[in-house]
C-alpha positions as CSV (number, residue, x, y, z in Angstrom):
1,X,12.0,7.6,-2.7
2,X,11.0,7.0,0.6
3,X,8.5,4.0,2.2
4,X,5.6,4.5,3.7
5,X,2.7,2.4,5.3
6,X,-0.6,2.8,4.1
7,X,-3.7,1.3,6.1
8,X,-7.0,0.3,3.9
9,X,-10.9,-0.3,4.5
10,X,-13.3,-1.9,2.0
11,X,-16.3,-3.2,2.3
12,X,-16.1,-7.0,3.2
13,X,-15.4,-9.2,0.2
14,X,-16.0,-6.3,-1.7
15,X,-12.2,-6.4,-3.4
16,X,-11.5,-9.6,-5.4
17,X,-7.8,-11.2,-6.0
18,X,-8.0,-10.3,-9.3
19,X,-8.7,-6.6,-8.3
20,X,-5.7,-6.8,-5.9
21,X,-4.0,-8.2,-9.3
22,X,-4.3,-5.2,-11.3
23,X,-3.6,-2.9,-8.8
24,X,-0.4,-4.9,-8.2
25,X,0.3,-4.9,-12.1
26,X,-0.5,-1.0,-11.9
27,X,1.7,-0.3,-9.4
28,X,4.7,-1.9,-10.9
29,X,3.7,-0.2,-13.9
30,X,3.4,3.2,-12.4
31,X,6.7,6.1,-12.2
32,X,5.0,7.6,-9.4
33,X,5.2,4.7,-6.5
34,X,7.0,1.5,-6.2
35,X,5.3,-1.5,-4.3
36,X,7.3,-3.6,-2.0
37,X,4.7,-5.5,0.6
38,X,1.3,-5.7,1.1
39,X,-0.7,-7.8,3.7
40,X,-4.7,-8.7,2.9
41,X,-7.4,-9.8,4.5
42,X,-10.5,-9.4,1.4
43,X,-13.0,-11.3,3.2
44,X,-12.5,-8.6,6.7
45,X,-12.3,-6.0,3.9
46,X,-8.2,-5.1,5.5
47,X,-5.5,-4.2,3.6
48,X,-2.3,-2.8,4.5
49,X,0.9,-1.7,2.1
50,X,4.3,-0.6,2.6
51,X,5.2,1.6,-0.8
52,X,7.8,3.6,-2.2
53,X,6.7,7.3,-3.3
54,X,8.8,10.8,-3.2
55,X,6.3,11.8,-0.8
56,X,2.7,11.3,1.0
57,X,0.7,13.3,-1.1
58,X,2.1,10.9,-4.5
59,X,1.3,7.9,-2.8
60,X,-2.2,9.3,-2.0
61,X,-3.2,10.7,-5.3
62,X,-2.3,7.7,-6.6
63,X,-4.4,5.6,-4.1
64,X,-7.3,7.9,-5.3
65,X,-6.5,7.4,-9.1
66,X,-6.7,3.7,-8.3
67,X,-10.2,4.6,-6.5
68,X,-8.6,2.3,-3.7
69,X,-10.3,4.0,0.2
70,X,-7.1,5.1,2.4
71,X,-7.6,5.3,5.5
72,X,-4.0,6.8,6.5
73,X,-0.3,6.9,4.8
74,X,2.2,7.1,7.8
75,X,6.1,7.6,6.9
76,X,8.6,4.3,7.4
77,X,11.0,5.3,9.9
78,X,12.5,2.0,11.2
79,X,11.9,-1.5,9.2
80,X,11.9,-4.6,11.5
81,X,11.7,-8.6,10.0
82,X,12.5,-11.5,12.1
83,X,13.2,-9.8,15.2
84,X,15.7,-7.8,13.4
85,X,15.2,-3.8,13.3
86,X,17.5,-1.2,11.4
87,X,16.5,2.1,10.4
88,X,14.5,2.3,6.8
């Protein structure tokens, strides 16, 4: 499976940490993707995830079977963390 970034607009405070909860729970759940990060700011309505899938077009149906807006899925290429980058 490969990672992929995926960028996310909701309405502000319109998502509530137990939505982000189940969706969490789903995802772990789900054969389709695997999570591994996700960065969140509810009350600005921004929410960005890095996620395993075996391709773009998983990752977004699965998005849409969550009814969770996607605003764009972009492919990992290079990972970087503490000033450390190798490729993903």
């Amino acid at each position: 499976m490969k990672k992929y970034m995926s960028s996310h607009t909701v309405p502000a405070g319109a998502i509530s940490p137990g939505q982000i909860d189940q969706i969490a729970a789903a995802a772990k759940q789900d054969p389709v993707v695997k999570p591994y990060k996700s960065f969140m700011n509810l009350s600005e309505g921004k929410i960005f995830c890095v996620m395993e899938a075996q391709d773009e077009a998983a990752l977004a149906a699965w998005f849409q079977k969550m009814q969770m807006p996607c605003d764009s899925i972009t492919a990992v290429e290079y990972e970087g963390e503490c000033g450390m980058v190798h490729g993903a």
